[in-house]
C-alpha positions in Angstrom: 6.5 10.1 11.4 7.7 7.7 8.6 7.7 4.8 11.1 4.5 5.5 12.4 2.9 5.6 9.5 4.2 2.4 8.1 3.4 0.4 11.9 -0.3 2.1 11.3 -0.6 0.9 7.7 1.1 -2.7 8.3 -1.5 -3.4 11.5 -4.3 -1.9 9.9 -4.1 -4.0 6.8 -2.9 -7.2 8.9 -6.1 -6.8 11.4 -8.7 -6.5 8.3 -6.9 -9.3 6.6 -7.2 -11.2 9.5 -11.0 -10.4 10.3 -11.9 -10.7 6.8 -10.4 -14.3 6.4 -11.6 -15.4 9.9 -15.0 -14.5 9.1 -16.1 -15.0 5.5 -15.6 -18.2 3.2 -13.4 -17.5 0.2 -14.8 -16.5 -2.7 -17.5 -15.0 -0.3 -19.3 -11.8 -0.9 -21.1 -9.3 2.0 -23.0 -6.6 0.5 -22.3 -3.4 2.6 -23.8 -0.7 -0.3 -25.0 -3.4 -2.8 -23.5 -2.8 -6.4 -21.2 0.3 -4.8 -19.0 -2.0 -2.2 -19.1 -5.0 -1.4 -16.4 -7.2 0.9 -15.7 -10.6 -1.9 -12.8 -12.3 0.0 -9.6 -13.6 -2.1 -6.6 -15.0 -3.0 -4.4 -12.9 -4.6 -1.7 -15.1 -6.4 -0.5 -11.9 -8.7 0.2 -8.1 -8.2 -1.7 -5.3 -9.1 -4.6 -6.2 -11.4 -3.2 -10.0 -11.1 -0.4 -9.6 -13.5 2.4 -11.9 -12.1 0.0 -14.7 -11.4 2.2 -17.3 -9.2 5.5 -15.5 -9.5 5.3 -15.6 -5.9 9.3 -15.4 -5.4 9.8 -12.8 -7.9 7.0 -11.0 -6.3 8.8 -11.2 -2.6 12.2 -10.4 -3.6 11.5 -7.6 -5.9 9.1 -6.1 -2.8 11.6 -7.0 -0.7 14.5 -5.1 -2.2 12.2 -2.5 -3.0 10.9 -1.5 0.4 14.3 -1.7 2.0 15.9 0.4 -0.7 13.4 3.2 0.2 13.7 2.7 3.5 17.7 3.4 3.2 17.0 6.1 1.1 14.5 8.2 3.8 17.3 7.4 6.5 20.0 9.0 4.6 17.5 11.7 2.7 15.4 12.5 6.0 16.7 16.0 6.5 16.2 16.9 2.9 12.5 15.2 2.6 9.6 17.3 3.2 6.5 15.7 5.5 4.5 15.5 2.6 7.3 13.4 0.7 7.7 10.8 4.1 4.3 10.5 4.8 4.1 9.2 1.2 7.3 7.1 1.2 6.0 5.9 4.4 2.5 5.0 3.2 4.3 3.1 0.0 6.3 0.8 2.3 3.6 0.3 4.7 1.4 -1.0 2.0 4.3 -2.9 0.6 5.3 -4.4 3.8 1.2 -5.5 4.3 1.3 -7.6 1.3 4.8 -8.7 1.9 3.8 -10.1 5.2 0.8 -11.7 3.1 3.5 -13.4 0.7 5.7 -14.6 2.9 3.1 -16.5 5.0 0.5 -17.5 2.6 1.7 -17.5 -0.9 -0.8 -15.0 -1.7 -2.1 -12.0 -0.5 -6.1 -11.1 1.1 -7.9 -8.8 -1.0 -11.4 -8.3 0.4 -12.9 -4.4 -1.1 -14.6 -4.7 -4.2 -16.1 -1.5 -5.9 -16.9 -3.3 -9.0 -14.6 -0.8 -11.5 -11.5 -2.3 -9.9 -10.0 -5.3 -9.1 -10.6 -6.5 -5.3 -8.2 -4.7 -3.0 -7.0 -4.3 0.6 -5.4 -1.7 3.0 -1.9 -2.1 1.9 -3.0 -1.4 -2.1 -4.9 1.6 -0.7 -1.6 2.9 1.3 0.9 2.5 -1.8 -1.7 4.0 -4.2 -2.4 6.8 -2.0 1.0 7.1 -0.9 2.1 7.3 -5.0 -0.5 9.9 -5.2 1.1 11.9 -2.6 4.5 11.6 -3.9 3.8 12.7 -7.6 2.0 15.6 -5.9 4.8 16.7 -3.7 7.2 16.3 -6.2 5.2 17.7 -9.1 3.2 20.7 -7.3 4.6 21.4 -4.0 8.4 21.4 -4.7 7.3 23.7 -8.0 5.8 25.9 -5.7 8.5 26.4 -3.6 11.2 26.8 -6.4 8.6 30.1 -7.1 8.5 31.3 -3.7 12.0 30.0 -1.9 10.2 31.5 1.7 7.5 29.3 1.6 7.8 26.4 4.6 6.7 23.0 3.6 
């Protein structure tokens, strides 16, 4: 499942990249629910919320080191983890690997979905934020539960 999910993530987010880039001007805006979401097309020279501007090897090694050290913590943990907890480990490197990919090739990363109360995003910042969600969750609410109730499958 942990693979799966992070070839699903990685193609997703590299296909709407790709579409977004190939079909819109940068700096370009499509209204799809006017003032709600739009699709603005940019270059992303930062991380999250731009910090890092142009820190583009910092950026790539840390990712890099980042991703692989999860993934060699799920191979040696993958009997212990719960579903829950590598679905969202896989989500996190799936969306790490999307921008990664972006990096490496570009020297910036795509972000094309704007809701106006965030920064412009993409797939791969929806899989790591989602996936983080997940994680705290598991962690937080789903491992408590079963430390109260030891019978209880995950």
């Amino acid at each position: 499942m942990f693979g799966w999910i992070i070839a699903a993530i990685v193609l997703t987010d590299q296909i709407t990249k790709h579409l977004v880039s190939s079909s819109l001007e940068l700096n370009q805006t499509v209204h799809v629910f006017s003032g709600l979401l739009d699709l603005t097309y940019i270059h992303n020279y930062g991380a999250a919320f731009s910090i890092l501007q142009n820190k583009q090897a910092f950026l790539i090694t840390f990712t890099g080191i980042a991703m692989a050290a999860i993934v060699i913590y799920v191979l040696k943990e993958r009997k212990k983890l719960s579903r829950a907890e590598l679905a969202a480990l896989g989500l996190i490197v799936g969306g790490g690997l999307g921008n990664l990919i972006d990096r490496v090739l570009n020297g910036y990363v795509v972000d094309f979905l704007n809701i106006y109360i965030l920064p412009v995003f993409n797939v791969a910042d929806m899989a790591v934020c989602a996936g983080s969600a997940l994680l705290v969750y598991s962690v937080v609410i789903l491992e408590a539960r079963l430390r109260k109730d030891p019978s209880h499958e995950q």
